[in-house]
C-alpha positions as CSV (number, residue, x, y, z in Angstrom):
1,X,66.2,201.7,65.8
2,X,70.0,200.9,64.6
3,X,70.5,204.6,62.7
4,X,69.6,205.8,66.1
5,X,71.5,203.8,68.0
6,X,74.8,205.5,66.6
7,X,73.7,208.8,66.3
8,X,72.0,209.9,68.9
9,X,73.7,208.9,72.1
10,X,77.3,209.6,73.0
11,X,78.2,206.0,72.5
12,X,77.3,205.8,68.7
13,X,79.7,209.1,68.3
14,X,82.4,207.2,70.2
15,X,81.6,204.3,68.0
16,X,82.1,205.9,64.8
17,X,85.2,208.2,66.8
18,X,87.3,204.6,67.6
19,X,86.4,203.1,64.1
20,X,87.6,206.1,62.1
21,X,90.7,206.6,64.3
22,X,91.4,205.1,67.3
23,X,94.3,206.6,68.6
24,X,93.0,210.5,68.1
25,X,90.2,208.8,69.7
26,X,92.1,207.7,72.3
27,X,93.4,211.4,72.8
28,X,89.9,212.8,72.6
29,X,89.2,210.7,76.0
30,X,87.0,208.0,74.8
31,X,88.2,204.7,77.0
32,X,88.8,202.1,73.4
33,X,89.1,199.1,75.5
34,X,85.5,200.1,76.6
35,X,84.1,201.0,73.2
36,X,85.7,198.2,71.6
37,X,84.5,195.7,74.2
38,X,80.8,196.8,73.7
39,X,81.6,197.1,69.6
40,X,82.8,193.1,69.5
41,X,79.8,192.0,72.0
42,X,77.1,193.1,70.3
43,X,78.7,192.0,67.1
44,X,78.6,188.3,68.7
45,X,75.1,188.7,70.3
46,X,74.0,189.8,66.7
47,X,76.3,187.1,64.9
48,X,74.6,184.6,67.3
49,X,70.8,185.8,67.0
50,X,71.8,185.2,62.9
51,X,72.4,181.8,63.4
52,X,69.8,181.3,65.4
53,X,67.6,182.1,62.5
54,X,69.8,180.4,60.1
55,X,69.2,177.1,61.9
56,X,65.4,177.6,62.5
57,X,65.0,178.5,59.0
58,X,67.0,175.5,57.7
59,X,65.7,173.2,60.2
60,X,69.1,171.8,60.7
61,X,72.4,173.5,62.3
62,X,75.0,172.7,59.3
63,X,78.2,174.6,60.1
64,X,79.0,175.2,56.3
65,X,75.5,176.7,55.6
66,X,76.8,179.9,55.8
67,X,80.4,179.5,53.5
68,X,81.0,182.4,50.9
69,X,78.3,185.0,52.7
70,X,81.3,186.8,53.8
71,X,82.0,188.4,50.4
72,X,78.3,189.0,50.3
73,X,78.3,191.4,53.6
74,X,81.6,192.9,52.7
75,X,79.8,193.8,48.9
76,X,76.8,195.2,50.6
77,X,78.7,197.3,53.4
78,X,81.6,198.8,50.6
79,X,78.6,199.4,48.8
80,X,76.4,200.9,50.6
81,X,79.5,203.4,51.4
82,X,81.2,202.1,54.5
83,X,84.6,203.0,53.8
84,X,86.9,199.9,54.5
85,X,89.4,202.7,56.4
86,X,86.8,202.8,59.2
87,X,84.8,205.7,60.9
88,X,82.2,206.3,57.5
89,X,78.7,204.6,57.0
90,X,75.3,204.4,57.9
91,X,73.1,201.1,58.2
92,X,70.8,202.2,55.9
93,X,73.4,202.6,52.8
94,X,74.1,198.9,54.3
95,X,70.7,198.1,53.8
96,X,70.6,199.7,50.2
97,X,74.1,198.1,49.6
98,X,72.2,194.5,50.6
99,X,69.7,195.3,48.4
100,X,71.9,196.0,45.5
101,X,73.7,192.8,45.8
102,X,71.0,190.6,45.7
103,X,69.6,192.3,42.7
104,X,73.3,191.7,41.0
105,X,73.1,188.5,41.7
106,X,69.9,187.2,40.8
107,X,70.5,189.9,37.5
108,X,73.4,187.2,37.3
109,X,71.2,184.1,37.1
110,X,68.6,185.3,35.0
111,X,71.7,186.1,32.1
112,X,72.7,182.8,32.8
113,X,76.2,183.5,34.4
114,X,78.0,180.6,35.6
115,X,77.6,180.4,39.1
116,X,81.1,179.7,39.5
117,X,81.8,183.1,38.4
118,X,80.1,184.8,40.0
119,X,82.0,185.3,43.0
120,X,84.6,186.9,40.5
121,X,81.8,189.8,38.8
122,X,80.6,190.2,42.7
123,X,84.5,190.6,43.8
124,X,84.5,193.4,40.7
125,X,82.0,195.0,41.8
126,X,83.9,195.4,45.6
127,X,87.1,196.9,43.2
128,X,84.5,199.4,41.5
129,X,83.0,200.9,45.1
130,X,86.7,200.8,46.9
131,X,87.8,202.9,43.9
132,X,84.8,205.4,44.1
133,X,85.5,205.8,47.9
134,X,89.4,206.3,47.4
135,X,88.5,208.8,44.8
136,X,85.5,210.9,46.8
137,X,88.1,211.0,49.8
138,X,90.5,212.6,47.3
């Protein structure tokens, strides 16, 4: 349903248009405010539903039960080959990105890696897919 979602209708094109670059996109005609507006909604109506579960799943709604999952989503997304410029991915190499990660990381506690470190090899790994974009755009 999400793949669909930005590339079928004319919003999904003006979605990846805006995030690649928003001033050509600007030219092109595409009202930013507009896209941005829907872009950062459904980003919070998603971010909410996630809590949501989060809370139902722990039973309790700890603000902190979340801390360090950012540098889990941005691992997955650089990945799965969302370029950190903007305008380039798909949800599915997010998905396989996801996937990816969590097999590094439990590959990471069955070798017995401190867990302390591993926020370092997973920061690596972010370094070793932003270099393999930088050098595919070249």
């Amino acid at each position: 349903l999400c793949p669909l979602f930005l590339t079928r209708p004319v919003w999904g094109y003006q979605i990846y248009a805006v995030g690649g670059n928003e001033q050509a996109a600007a030219l092109a005609g595409i009202d930013v405010r507009r896209i941005k507006l829907l872009v950062y909604s459904l980003s919070g109506l998603l971010s909410a539903v996630g809590g949501i579960l989060m809370t139902a799943r722990l039973g309790v709604a700890a603000p902190t039960a979340a801390l360090g999952y950012e540098l889990d989503v941005i691992a997955a997304a650089v990945i799965g080959g969302t370029s950190l410029m903007g305008g380039e991915g798909t949800i599915l190499g997010v998905l396989i990105g996801a996937a990816i990660m969590q097999v590094i990381r439990n590959g990471l506690v069955l070798m017995g890696f401190p867990a302390y470190w591993q926020p370092a090899a997973i920061g690596a790994v972010i370094i070793v897919a932003i270099m393999v974009d930088q050098l595919r755009r070249r």
